[in-house]
C-alpha positions in Angstrom: -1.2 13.5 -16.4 -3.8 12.5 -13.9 -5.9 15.2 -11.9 -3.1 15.7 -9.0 -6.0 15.0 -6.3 -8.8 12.0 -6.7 -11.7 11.0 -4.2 -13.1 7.9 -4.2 -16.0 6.2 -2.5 -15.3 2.3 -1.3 -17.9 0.5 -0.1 -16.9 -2.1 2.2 -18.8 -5.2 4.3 -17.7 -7.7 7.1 -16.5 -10.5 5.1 -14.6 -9.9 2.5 -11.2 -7.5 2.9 -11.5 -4.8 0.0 -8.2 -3.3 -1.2 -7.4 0.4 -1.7 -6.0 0.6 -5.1 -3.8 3.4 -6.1 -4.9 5.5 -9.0 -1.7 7.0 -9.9 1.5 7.4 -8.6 0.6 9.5 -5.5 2.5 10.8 -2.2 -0.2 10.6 0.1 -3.0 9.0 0.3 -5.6 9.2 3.9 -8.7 6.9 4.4 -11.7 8.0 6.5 -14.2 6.0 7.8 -17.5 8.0 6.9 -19.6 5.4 9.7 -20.4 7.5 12.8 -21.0 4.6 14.4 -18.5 1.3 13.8 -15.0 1.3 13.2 -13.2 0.0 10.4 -10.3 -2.3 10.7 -7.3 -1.8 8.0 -4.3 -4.0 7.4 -1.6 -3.3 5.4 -1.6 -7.4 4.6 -5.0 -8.8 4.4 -3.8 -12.3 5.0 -1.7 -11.1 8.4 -3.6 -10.1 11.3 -0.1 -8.7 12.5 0.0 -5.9 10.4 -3.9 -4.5 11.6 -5.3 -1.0 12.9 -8.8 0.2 13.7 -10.0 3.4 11.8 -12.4 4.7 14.6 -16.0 5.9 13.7 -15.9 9.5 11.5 -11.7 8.9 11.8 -9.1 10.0 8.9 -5.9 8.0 9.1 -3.6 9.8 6.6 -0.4 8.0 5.1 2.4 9.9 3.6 5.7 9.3 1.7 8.6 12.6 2.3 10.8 11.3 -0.2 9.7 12.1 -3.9 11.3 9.0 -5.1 9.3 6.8 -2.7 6.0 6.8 -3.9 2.3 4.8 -3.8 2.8 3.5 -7.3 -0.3 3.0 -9.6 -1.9 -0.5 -9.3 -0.8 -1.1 -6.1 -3.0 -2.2 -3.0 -1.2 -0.7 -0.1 -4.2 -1.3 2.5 -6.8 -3.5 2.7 -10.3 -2.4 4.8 -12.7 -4.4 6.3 -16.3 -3.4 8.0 -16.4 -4.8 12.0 -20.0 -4.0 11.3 -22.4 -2.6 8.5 -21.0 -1.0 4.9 -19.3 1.9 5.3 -18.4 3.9 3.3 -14.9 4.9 3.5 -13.7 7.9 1.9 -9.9 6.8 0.5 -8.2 10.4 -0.9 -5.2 10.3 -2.8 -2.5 13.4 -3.6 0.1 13.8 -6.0 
């Protein structure tokens, strides 16, 4: 079994949309944008504009499933980020 709680460092630009990939069947997983300065924009789609958010500069935007038999599975890319300006990083945390 997986540690039940993983960091991990994504470094991200203005071009291309990078997807948060699940580790391991998790619960909850939040995403902070570690830039003080530039927000980040996230869609749950990378292809669909329709389905975009802005991650403000230093902001966490947790996600979390109540139902234990809903779950992020492992391998999955439920969000994709992309820089409006520099690299980053963003912090994505995920929680059994």
């Amino acid at each position: 079994m997986p540690a039940p709680f993983e960091i991990r460092v994504l470094t991200i630009n203005t071009t291309t949309w990078t997807p948060v990939t699940v580790p391991f069947d998790c619960s909850s997983l939040a995403v902070k944008n570690r830039d003080q300065s530039n927000a980040v924009r996230m869609r749950t789609n990378s292809g669909d504009a329709n389905t975009e958010d802005l991650i403000g500069p230093g902001v966490e935007q947790s996600l979390a499933l109540p139902f234990h038999r809903y779950r992020f599975k492992s391998g999955t890319q439920p969000l994709w980020l992309l820089a409006t300006s520099g690299t980053g990083p963003v912090i994505a945390k995920f929680l059994v």
